[in-house]
C-alpha positions as CSV (number, residue, x, y, z in Angstrom):
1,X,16.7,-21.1,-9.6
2,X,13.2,-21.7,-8.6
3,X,10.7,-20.2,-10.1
4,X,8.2,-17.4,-8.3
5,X,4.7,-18.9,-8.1
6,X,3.0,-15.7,-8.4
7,X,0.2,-15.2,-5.5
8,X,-1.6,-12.3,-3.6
9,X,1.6,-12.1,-1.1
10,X,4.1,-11.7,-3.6
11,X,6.1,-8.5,-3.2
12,X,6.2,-6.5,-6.3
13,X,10.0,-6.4,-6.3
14,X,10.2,-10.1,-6.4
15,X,8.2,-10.3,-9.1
16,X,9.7,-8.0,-11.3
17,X,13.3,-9.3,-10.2
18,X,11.7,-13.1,-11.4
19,X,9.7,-11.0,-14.5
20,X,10.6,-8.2,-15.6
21,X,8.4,-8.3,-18.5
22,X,5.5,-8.1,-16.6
23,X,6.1,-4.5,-15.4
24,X,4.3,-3.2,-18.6
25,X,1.0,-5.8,-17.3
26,X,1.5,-4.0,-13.7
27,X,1.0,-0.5,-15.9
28,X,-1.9,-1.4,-17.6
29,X,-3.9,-2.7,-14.9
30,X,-3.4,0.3,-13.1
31,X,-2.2,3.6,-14.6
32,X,-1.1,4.3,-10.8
33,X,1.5,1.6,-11.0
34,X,3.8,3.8,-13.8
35,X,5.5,5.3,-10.6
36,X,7.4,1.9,-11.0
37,X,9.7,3.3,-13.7
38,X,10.7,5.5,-10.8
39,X,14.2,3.7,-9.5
40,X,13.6,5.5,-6.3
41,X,10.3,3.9,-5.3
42,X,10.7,0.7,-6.8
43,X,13.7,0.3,-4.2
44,X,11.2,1.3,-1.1
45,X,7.9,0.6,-2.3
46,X,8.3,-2.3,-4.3
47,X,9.8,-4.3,-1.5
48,X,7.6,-4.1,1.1
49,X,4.0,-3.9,-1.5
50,X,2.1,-7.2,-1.9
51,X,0.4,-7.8,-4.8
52,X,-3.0,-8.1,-2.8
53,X,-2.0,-4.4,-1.6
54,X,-1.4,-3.2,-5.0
55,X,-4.4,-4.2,-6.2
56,X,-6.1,-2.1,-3.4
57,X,-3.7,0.9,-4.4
58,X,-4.3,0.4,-7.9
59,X,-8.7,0.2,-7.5
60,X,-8.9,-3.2,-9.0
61,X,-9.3,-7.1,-7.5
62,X,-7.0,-9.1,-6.3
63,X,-8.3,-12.1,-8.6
64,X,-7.8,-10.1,-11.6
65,X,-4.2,-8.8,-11.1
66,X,-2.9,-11.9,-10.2
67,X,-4.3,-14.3,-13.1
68,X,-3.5,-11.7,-15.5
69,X,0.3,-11.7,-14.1
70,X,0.0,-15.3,-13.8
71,X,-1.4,-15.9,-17.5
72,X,1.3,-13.8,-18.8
73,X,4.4,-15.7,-17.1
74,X,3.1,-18.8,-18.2
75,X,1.3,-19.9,-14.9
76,X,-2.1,-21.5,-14.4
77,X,-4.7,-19.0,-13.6
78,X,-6.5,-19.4,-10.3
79,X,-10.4,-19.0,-9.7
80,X,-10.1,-18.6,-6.0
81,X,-7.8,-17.0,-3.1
82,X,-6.9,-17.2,0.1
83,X,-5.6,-13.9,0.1
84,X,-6.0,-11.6,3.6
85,X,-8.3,-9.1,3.0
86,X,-8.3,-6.3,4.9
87,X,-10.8,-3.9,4.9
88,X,-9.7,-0.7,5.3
89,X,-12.5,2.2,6.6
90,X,-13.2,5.1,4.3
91,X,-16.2,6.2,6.4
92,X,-15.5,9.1,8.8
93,X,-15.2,7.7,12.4
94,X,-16.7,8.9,15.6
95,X,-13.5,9.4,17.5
96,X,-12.0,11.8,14.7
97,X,-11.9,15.5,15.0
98,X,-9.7,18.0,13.3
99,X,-8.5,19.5,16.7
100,X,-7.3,16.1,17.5
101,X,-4.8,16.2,15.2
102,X,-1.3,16.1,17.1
103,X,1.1,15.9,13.7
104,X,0.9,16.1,9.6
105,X,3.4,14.0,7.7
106,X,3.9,14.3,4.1
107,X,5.0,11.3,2.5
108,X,6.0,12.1,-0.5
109,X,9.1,13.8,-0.3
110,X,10.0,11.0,1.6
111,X,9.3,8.7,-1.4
112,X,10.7,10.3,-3.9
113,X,14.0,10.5,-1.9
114,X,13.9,6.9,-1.9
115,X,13.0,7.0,1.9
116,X,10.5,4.0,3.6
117,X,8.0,6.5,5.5
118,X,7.2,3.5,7.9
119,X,10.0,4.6,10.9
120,X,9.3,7.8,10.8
121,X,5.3,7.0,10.6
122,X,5.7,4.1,13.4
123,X,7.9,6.7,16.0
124,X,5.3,9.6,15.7
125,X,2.4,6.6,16.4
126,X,4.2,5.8,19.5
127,X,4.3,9.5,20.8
128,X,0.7,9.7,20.9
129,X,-1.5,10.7,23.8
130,X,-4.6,8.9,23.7
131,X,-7.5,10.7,20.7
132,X,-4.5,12.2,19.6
133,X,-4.3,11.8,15.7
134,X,-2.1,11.6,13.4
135,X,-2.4,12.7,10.0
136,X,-0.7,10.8,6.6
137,X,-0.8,12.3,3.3
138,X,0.0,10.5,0.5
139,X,0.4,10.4,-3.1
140,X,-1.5,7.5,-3.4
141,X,-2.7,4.5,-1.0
142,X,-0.3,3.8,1.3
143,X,-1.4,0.0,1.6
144,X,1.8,-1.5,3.1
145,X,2.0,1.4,6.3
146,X,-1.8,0.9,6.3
147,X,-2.1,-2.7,6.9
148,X,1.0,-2.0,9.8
149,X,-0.8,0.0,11.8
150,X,-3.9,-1.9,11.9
151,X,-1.5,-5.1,12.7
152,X,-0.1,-2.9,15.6
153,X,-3.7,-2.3,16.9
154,X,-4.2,1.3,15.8
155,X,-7.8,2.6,14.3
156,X,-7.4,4.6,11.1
157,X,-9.8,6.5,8.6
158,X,-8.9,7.1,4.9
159,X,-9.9,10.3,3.3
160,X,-9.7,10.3,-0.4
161,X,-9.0,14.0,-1.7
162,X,-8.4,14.6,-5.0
163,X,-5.3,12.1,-6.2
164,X,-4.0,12.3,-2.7
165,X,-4.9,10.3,0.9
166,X,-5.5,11.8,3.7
167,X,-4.7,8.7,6.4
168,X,-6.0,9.7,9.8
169,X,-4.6,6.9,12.6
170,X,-5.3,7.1,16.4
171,X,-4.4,4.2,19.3
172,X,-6.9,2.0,20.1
């Protein structure tokens, strides 16, 4: 078997299915990546998360996760990356308003079911009007959904509150 060369795209899943051992380095980086021992997420989640996107859910950089992963599988630590950053806007928008707001989805019931939120996320986007809004909240960054919609041409806004997000999206 060839071995994972561990880089900013690497899904989560693949790297624990190539390292196990490094779950426990995941952890520590971030305390928000214990959900992991949950078999549930780590099914959903873990397969469709990058580790760039991780990083961004977990509040630390990309250049840190990965050479710490790396160091600890044995691979040669990087000092730059080519990694896609997106930027993600935390700054409330002009075109948001509170009235706007066509639908509310929880995601975290969904999650712990071991559902993917992105169908159901992706179906309610296509029913909007135009300044129609719809409203994510999530137990923690939602990264993966997040970096869809902008890659489907949809503006969004990102309310922290408290542990959970408050993901506001809109068309174009």
């Amino acid at each position: 078997m060839e071995q994972l060369i561990i880089s900013p795209k690497t899904k989560i899943h693949d790297l624990l299915e190539a390292y196990p051992e490094l779950e426990d380095i995941l952890i520590q980086a971030a305390p928000q990546f214990r959900k992991l021992k949950n078999p549930l997420l780590r099914k959903t989640i873990a397969r469709v998360t990058t580790l760039s996107q991780a990083a961004v859910i977990g509040g630390i950089k990309v250049e840190a996760l990965i050479n710490a992963l790396r160091e600890s599988a044995g691979q040669q630590t990087l000092e730059t990356y080519s990694a896609d950053e997106t930027s993600y806007n935390y700054e409330k928008p002009g075109w948001y308003s509170s009235d706007a707001i066509r639908k509310k989805i929880e995601i975290s019931d969904m999650l712990n079911a071991g559902e993917q939120p992105l169908h159901e996320v992706l179906s309610d986007l296509k029913e909007l009007k135009d300044e129609e809004i719809l409203e994510i909240i999530a137990p923690f960054l939602p990264a993966p959904l997040i970096d869809k919609t902008i890659s489907l041409g949809y503006r969004h806004w990102i309310r922290q509150n408290g542990a959970e997000f408050d993901i506001f999206v809109t068309k174009s």
